[in-house]
SEKOL-576022 format. One line per field, with one value per residue (C-alpha): residue number from 1; y, x, z. Coordinates in nm, 2 decimals, padded with zeros to 4 digits, always signed. Example, Ala and Ser with C-alpha at 12.3 -4.5 7.8 and 13.67 -1.06 7.14 Angstrom:
BEGIN
seq <- 1_2
py <- -00.45_-00.11
px <- +01.23_+01.37
pz <- +00.78_+00.71
END
This chain:
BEGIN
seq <- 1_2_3_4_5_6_7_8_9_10_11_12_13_14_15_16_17_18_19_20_21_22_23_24_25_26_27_28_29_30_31_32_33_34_35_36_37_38_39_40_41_42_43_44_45_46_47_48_49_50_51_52_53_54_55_56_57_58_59_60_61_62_63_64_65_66_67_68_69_70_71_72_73_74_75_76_77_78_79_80_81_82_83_84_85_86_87_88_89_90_91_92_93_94_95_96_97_98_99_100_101_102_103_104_105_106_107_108_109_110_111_112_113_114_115_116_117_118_119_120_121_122_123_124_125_126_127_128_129_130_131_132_133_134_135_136_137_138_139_140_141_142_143_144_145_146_147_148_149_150_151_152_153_154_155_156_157_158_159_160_161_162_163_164_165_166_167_168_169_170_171_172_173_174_175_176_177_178_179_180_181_182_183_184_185_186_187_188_189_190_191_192_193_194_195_196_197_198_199_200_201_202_203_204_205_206_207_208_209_210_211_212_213_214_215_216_217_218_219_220_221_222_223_224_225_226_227_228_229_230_231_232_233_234_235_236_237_238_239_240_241_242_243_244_245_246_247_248_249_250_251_252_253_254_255_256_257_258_259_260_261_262_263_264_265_266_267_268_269_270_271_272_273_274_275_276_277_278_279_280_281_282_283_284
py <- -06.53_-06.85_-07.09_-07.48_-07.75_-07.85_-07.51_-07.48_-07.80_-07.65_-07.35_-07.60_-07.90_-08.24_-08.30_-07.93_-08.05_-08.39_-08.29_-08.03_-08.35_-08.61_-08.33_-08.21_-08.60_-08.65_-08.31_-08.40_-08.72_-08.63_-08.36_-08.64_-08.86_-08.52_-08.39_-08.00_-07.83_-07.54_-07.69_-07.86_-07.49_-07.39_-07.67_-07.62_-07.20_-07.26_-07.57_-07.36_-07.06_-07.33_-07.42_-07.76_-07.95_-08.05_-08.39_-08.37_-08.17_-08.56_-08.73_-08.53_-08.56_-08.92_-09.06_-08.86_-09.01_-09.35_-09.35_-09.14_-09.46_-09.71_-09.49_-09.45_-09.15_-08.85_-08.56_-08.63_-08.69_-08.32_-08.17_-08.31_-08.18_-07.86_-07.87_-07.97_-07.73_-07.44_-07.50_-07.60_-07.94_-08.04_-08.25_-08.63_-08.58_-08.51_-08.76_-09.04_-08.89_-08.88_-09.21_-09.38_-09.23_-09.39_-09.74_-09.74_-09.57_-09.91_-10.14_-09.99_-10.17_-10.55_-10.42_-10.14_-10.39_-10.72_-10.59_-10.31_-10.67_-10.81_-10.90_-10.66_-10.36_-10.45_-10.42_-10.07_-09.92_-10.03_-09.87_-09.54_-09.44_-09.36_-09.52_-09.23_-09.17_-09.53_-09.47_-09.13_-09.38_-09.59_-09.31_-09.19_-09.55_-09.58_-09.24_-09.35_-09.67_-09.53_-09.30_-09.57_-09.79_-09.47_-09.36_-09.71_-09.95_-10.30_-10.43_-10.71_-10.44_-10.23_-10.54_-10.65_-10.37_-10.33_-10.67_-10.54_-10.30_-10.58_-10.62_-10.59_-10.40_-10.19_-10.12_-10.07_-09.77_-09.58_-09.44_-09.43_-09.14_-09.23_-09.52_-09.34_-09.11_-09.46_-09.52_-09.18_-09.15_-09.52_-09.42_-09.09_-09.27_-09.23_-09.62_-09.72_-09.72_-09.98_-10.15_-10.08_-10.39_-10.18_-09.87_-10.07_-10.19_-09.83_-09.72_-10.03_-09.91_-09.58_-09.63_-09.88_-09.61_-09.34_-09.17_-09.02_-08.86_-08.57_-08.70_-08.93_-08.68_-08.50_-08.83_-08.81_-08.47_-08.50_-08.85_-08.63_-08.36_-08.62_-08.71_-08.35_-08.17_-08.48_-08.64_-09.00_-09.28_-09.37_-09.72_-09.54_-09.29_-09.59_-09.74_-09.47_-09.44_-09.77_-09.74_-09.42_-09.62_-09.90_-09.65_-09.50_-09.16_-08.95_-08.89_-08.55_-08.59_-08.81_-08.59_-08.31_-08.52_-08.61_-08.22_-08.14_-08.44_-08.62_-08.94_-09.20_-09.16_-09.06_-09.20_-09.51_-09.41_-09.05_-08.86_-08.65_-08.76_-08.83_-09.20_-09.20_-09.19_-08.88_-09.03_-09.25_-09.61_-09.79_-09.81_-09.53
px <- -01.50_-01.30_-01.40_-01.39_-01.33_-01.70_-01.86_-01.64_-01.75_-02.15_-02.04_-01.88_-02.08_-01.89_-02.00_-01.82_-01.49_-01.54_-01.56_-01.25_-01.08_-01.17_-01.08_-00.74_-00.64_-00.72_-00.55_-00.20_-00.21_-00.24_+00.03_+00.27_+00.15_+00.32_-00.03_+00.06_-00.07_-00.16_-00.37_-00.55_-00.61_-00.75_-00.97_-01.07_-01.14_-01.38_-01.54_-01.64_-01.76_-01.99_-02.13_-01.94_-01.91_-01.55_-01.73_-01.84_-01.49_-01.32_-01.54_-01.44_-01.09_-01.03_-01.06_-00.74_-00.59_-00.63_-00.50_-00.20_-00.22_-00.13_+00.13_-00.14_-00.16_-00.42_-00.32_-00.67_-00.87_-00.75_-00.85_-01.18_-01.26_-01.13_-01.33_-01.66_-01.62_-01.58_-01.86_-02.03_-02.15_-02.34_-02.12_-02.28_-02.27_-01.88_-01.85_-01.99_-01.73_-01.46_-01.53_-01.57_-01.24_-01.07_-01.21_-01.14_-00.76_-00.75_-00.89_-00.70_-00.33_-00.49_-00.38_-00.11_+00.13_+00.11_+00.14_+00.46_+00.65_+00.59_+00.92_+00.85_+00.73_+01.07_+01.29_+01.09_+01.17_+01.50_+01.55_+01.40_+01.33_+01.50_+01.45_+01.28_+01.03_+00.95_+00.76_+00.61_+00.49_+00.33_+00.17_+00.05_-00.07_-00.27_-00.49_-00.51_-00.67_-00.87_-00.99_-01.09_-01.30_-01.47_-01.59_-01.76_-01.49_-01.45_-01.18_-01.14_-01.18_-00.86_-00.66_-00.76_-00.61_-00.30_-00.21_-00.26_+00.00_+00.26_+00.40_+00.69_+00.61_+00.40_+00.68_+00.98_+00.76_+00.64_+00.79_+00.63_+00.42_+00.23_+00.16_-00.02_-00.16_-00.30_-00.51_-00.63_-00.76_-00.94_-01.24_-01.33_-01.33_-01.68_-01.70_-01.55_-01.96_-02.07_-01.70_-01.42_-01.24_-01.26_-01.13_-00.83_-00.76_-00.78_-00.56_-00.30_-00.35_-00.32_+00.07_+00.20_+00.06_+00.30_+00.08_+00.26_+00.15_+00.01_-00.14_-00.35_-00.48_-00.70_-00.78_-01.15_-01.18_-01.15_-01.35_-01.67_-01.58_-01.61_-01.94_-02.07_-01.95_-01.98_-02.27_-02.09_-02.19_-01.90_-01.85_-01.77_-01.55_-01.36_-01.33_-01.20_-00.93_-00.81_-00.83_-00.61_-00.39_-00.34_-00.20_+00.01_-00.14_+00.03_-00.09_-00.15_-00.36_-00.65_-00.67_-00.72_-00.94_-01.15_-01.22_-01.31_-01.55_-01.44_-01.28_-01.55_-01.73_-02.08_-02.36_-02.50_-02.88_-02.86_-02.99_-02.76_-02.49_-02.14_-02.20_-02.52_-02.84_-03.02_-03.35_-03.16_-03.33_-03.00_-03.11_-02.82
pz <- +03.67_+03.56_+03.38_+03.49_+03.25_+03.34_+03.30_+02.94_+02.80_+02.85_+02.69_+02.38_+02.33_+02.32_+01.96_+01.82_+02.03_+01.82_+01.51_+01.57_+01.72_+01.37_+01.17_+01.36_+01.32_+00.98_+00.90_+01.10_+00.90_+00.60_+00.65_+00.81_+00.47_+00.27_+00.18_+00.12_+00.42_+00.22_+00.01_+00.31_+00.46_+00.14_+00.20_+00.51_+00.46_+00.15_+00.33_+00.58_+00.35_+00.21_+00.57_+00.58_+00.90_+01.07_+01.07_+00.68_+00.57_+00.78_+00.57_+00.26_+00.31_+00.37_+00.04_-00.02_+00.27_+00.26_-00.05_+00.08_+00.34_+00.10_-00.14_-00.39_-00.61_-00.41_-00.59_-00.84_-00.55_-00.40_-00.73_-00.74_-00.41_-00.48_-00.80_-00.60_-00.30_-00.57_-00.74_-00.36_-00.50_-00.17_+00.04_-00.02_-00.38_-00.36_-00.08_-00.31_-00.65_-00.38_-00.27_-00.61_-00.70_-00.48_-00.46_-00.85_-00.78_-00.53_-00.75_-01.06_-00.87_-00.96_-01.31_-01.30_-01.08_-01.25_-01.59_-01.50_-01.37_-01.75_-01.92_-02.22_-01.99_-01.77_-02.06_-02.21_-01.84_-01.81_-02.17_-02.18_-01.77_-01.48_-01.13_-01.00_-01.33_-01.31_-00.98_-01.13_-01.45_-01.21_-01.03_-01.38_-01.46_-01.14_-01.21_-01.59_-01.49_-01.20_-01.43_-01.69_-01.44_-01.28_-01.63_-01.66_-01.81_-01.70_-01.49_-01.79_-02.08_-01.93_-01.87_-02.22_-02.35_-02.12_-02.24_-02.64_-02.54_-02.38_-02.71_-02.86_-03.18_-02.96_-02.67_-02.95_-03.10_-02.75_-02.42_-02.04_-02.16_-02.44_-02.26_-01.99_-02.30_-02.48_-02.11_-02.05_-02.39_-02.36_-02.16_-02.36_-02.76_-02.88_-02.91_-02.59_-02.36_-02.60_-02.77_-02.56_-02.72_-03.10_-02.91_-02.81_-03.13_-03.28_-02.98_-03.08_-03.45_-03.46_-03.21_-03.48_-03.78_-03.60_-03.35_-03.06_-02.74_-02.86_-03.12_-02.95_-02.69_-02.98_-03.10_-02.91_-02.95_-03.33_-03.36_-03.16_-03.43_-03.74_-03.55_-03.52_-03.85_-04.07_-03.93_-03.97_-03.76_-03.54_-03.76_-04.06_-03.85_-03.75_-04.05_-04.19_-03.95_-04.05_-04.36_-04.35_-04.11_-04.38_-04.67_-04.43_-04.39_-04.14_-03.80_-03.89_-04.19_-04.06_-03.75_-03.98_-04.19_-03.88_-03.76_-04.10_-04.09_-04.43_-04.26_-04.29_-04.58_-04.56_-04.39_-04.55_-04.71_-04.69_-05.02_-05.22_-05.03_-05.17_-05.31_-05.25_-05.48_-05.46_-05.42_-05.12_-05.26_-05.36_-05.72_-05.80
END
């Protein structure tokens, strides 16, 4: 017996052949925006393992797209969804990450753009970077700062501190990627929820005390430590940082210092503490 087109469409209801349709779209688009098929499929066979709709797998994917759309950096978005199908986060929860990614990756070219075309920045690019890793810098920027605002930093607060870094001190002593280092680490200092402004400045400080790239990617990690091990208040932390910035201490010594939890001094009006009274009354 053959099947008509009409008899077909009972046996496939119109709303399975539109969600293959919104899906099939999106999926040819992002392929034509150079989205790695591949890693679409991928997508598409574990979205389905986890009972995902073609209409809620559309819906998933178009954060990535739209920012494919306007020659905005997706790769971040394509992890996170990977990240969230794996561990089958339920589809609005990673719809609403997905989404705040991007609108932050969007938001995040108000600052990336204006400040790149600053006289200062011009000159570091045209100094140390090639045509082609200029773009990638960008790129790097945008995720950076998109990063920065999703994790709760204000649009003012990055800008603040992207305009600390326009500065020719600060520019003579760095390359494209501590630059993109100094912004990634922003959001994740211990100070920067309630004082983002005193995170920049420790950023700005610890650059002109000799801090490179790798250096200030354990900078959080060993600030959390000084925190943990030496139960410091994050003031003192800070202050000890400077303070170790001001003799000249190398980079390598206060981060040591900080994971052994002895930058900071100890914690004011603890008993029995270094420099404390034992009775913890001020008196000595």
């Amino acid at each position: 017996m053959k099947l008509t087109l009409f008899s077909f469409l009972l046996i496939f209801p119109a709303s399975i052949s539109a969600q293959q349709t919104s899906l099939s779209i999106l999926t040819q688009k992002a392929s034509e925006l150079g989205i790695d098929e591949s890693h679409i499929t991928r997508l598409q066979e574990r979205a389905k393992a986890n009972g995902i709709s073609g209409d809620q797998l559309a819906e998933i994917l178009e954060p990535a797209v739209t920012l494919a759309e306007g020659d905005l950096p997706f790769d971040m978005i394509l992890e996170k969804t990977s990240e969230g199908l794996a561990k089958k986060v339920p589809s609005h929860v990673l719809l609403n990450v997905l989404q705040g990614l991007q609108e932050a990756t969007q938001q995040s070219v108000n600052i990336v753009d204006p400040w790149m075309q600053k006289s200062g920045v011009q000159n570091m690019l045209e100094r140390t970077e090639s045509e082609e890793s200029v773009q990638q810098f960008r790129n790097n920027l945008l995720k950076s700062t998109g990063r920065a605002l999703n994790q709760g930093l204000t649009e003012q607060s990055v800008t603040d501190f992207m305009n600390e870094l326009n500065n020719d001190e600060i520019l003579s002593k760095i390359n494209a990627n501590e630059i993109v280092t100094s912004l990634t680490i922003l959001p994740d200092l211990p100070t920067s929820s309630d004082n983002p402004e005193l995170s920049g400045k420790l950023i700005i400080q610890s650059i002109k005390g000799g801090f490179k790239s790798a250096d200030l990617q354990k900078l959080p990690s060993a600030m959390q430590m000084a925190q943990s091990r030496g139960q410091l208040p994050v003031g003192n932390i800070v202050n000890g940082i400077f303070q170790q910035l001001e003799i000249g201490a190398p980079a390598t010594n206060i981060l040591q210092g900080l994971f052994d939890g002895k930058i900071g001094g100890p914690p004011a009006g603890v008993p029995g503490r270094p420099g404390n009274p034992i009775d913890g009354s001020g008196n000595g």
